[in-house]
MIMIDO-872101 format. One record per residue (C-alpha): x, z, y. Coordinates in steps of 0.1 Angstrom, whole numbers, plus 5000, padded with zeros to 4 digits. Layout:
BEGIN
      X      Z      Y
      X      Z      Y
...
END
This chain:
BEGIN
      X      Z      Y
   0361   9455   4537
   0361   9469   4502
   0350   9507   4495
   0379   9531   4503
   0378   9551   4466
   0411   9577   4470
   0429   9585   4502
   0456   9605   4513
   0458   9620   4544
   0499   9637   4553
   0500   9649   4519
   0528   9673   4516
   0538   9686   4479
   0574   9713   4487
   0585   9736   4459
   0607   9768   4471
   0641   9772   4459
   0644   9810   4453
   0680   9828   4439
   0689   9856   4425
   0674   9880   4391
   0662   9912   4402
   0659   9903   4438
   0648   9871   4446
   0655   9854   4478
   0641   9821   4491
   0672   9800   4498
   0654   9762   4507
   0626   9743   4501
   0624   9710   4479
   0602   9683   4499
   0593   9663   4464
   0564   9648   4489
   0565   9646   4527
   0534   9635   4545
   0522   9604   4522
   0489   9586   4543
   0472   9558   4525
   0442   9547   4505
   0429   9525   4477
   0400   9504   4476
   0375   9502   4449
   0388   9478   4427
   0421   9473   4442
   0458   9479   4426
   0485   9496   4449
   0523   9495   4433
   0543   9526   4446
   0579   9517   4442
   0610   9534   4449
   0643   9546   4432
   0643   9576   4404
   0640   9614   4424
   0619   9596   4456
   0586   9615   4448
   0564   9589   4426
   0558   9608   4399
   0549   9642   4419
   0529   9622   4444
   0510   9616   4410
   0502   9648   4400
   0492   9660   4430
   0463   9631   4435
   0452   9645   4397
   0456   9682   4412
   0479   9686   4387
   0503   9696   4413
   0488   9723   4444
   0493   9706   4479
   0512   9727   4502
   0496   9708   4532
   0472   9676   4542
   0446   9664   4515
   0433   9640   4486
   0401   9627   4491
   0383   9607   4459
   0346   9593   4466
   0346   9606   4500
   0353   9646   4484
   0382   9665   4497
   0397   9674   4462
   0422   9696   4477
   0394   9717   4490
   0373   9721   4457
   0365   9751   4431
   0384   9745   4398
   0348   9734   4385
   0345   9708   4411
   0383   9698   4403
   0373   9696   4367
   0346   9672   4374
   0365   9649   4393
   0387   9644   4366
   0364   9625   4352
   0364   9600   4374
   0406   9595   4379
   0429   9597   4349
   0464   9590   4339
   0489   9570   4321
   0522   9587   4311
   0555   9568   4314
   0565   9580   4272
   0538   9571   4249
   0552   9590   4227
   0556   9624   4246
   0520   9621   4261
   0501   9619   4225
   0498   9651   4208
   0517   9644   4169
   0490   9668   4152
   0465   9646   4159
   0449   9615   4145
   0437   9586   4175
   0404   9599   4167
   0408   9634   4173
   0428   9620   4208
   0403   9598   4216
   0372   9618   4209
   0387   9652   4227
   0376   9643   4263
   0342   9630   4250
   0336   9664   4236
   0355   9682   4266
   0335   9664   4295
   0304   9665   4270
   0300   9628   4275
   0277   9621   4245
   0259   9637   4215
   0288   9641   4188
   0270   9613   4163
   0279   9591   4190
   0314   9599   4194
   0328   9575   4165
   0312   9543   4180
   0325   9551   4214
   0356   9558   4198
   0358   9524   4180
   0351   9506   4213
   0376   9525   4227
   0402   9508   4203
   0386   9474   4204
   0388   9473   4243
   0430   9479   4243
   0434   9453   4213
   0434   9481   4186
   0419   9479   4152
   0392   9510   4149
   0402   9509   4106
   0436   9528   4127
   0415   9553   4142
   0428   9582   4113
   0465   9576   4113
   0492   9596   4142
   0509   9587   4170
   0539   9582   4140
   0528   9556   4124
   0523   9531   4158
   0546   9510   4172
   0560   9521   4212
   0534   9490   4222
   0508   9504   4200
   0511   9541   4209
   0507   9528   4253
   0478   9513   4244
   0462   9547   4228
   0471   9562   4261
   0451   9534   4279
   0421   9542   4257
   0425   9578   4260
   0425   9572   4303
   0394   9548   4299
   0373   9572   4274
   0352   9589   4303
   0350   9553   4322
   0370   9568   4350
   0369   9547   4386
   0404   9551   4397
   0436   9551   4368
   0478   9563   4374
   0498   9544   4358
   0531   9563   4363
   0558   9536   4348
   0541   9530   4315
   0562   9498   4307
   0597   9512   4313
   0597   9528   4275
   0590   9496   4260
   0605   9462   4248
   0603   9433   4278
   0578   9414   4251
   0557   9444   4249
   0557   9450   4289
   0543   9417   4294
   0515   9425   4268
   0506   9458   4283
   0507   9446   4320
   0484   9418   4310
   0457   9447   4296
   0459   9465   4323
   0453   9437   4348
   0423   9425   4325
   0408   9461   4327
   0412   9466   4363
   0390   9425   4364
   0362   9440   4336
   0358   9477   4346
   0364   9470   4386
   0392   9502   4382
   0412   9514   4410
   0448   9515   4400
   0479   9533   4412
   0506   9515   4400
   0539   9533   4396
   0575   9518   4390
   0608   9512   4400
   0612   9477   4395
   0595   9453   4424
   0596   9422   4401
   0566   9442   4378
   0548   9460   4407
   0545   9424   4421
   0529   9408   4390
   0496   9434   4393
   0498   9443   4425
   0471   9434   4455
   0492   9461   4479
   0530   9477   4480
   0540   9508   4492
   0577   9518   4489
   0588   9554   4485
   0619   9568   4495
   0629   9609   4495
   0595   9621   4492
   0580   9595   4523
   0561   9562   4525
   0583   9537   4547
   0568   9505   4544
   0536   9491   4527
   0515   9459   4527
   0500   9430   4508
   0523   9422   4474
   0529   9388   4494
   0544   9402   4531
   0565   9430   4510
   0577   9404   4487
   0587   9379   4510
   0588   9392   4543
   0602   9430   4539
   0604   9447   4575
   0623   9480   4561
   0664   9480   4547
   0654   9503   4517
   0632   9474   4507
   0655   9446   4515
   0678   9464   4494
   0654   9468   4464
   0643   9432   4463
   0677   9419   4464
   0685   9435   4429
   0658   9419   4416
   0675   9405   4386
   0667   9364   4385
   0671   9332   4360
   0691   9308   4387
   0727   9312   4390
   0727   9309   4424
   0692   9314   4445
   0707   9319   4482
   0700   9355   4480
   0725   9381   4493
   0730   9415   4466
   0727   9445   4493
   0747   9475   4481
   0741   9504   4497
   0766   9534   4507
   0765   9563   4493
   0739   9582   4471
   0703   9593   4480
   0699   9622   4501
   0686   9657   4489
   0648   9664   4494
   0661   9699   4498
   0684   9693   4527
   0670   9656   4540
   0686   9643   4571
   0670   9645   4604
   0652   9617   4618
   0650   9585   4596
   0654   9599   4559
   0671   9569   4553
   0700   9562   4581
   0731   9575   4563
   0725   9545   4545
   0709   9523   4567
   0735   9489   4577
   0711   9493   4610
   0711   9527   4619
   0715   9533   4655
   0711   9568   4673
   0680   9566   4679
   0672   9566   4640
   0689   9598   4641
   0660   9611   4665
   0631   9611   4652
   0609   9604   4618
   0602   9567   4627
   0557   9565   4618
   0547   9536   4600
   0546   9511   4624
   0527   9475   4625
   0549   9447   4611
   0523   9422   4608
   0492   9413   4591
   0482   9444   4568
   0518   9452   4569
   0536   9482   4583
   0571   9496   4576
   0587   9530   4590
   0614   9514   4610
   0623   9512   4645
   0642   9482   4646
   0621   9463   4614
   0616   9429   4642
   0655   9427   4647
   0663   9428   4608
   0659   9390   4593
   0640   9387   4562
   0660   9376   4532
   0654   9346   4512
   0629   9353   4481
   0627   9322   4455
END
């Protein structure tokens, strides 16, 4: 078994919903995150899937601590981070960074690739400043950049060319574990393909943990070793890419694979539209979050918050009744 590097243990991130200007009053709590378990393996890449408003992008920030936890805890190297000083905090940034979804957003305008490039080198105090223009220059070279680009702004890159900066930027302090929260959904399907293709070569020649964030199964399964699928702040099934794939135990997942757009015509798969729009993570429904849409909700889903249960080999999905659903066909 491979070195557990980050793990999650009923990870719980809820924001209070307060009214009112002179007198505030708490009215509800949002449950962005509701008790997330896993963990990631040295090396490994886990895709988190799920539709927009499940919880990805918050489950993000609060691994990074960029988010407080209001209950459970991140650990990273065996260190409970959600128990350290802001120093120690600091530190560990060093070893986990992130990949913002707009590469465009995430750079800073003002400044030149260098100056982005070079600021956590000099932050983390990583090497003697004469140094900092060779690493810089690998830094380019190693995302497929020209370092003679090194002075120009975020402007003057293509979308393509500004995602790979913010690759370079979350390698600079050689971190072991990498978010990638949807960095392909800004860009052109040409340009997805080149960027997924770097980031699966960097995870081979650096050995990097990566989270893998994204709506859309049929990219998740092209980097993915592992699958978890979110859905209203909650994990409800995860596995290998493989079992997920072609062997989904949960409806939510079912459902998401089946509107996988595809090439053939007709492929003998079956277009599941679900009823009915997401629930609120400030008002979820009792028991399974996901029943009012469930085709196979009985009462008993109704009960109780189904735990992830064992639905074969390194597979497990949140549902009571995942053995009487059939799998769907997957070309």
């Amino acid at each position: 078994m491979a070195e557990t590097l980050l793990e999650l243990r009923d990870v719980r991130t809820h924001f209070p919903v307060e009214t009112g200007f002179v007198r505030r009053r708490h009215v509800g709590t949002v449950k962005a995150v509701d008790g997330v378990s896993f963990a990631l393996a040295r090396g490994e890449v886990l895709g988190l899937v799920g539709e927009s408003g499940c919880g990805k992008s918050t489950l993000a920030r609060t691994i990074l601590q960029l988010l407080p936890t209001t209950g459970g805890s991140v650990w990273l190297g065996g260190k409970n981070l959600t128990a350290g000083t802001a120093d120690e905090v600091k530190l560990a940034r060093r070893h986990m960074q992130m990949v913002f979804q707009d590469p465009f957003a995430s750079l800073n305008p003002r400044m030149t690739v260098f100056d982005t490039l070079a600021e956590p080198l000099r932050v983390h105090d990583v090497c003697p400043p004469l140094e900092i223009p060779g690493r810089v220059a690998q830094l380019m070279e190693r995302v497929g950049l020209s370092a003679r680009f090194m002075r120009k702004y975020p402007h003057e890159f293509s979308g393509g060319q500004r995602q790979r900066i913010a690759i370079a930027r979350a390698l600079a302090l050689e971190p072991q574990l990498v978010i990638a929260d949807e960095p392909v959904s800004a860009l052109d399907v040409s340009i997805q393909a080149q960027i997924l293709n770097l980031l699966a070569q960097l995870v081979r020649d650096m050995n990097l943990s990566l989270l893998f964030i994204a709506h859309d199964l049929s990219v998740v399964k092209h980097v993915s070793d592992r699958v978890a699928v979110m859905y209203l702040g909650k994990i409800v099934e995860l596995g290998t890419a493989t079992e997920v794939m072609e062997r989904p135990r949960h409806p939510y997942t079912r459902a998401l694979i089946s509107a996988i757009p595809t090439v053939h015509t007709v492929d003998g798969r079956t277009r599941i539209v679900l009823g009915g729009d997401p629930p609120s993570p400030l008002d979820p429904p009792p028991g399974c979050p996901f029943h009012p849409r469930c085709p196979y909700a009985v009462e008993k889903c109704k009960a109780a918050v189904p735990p992830l249960l064992p639905a074969g080999p390194e597979h497990t999905a949140a549902c009571v009744r995942w053995d009487e659903i059939p799998s769907p066909h997957v070309s």
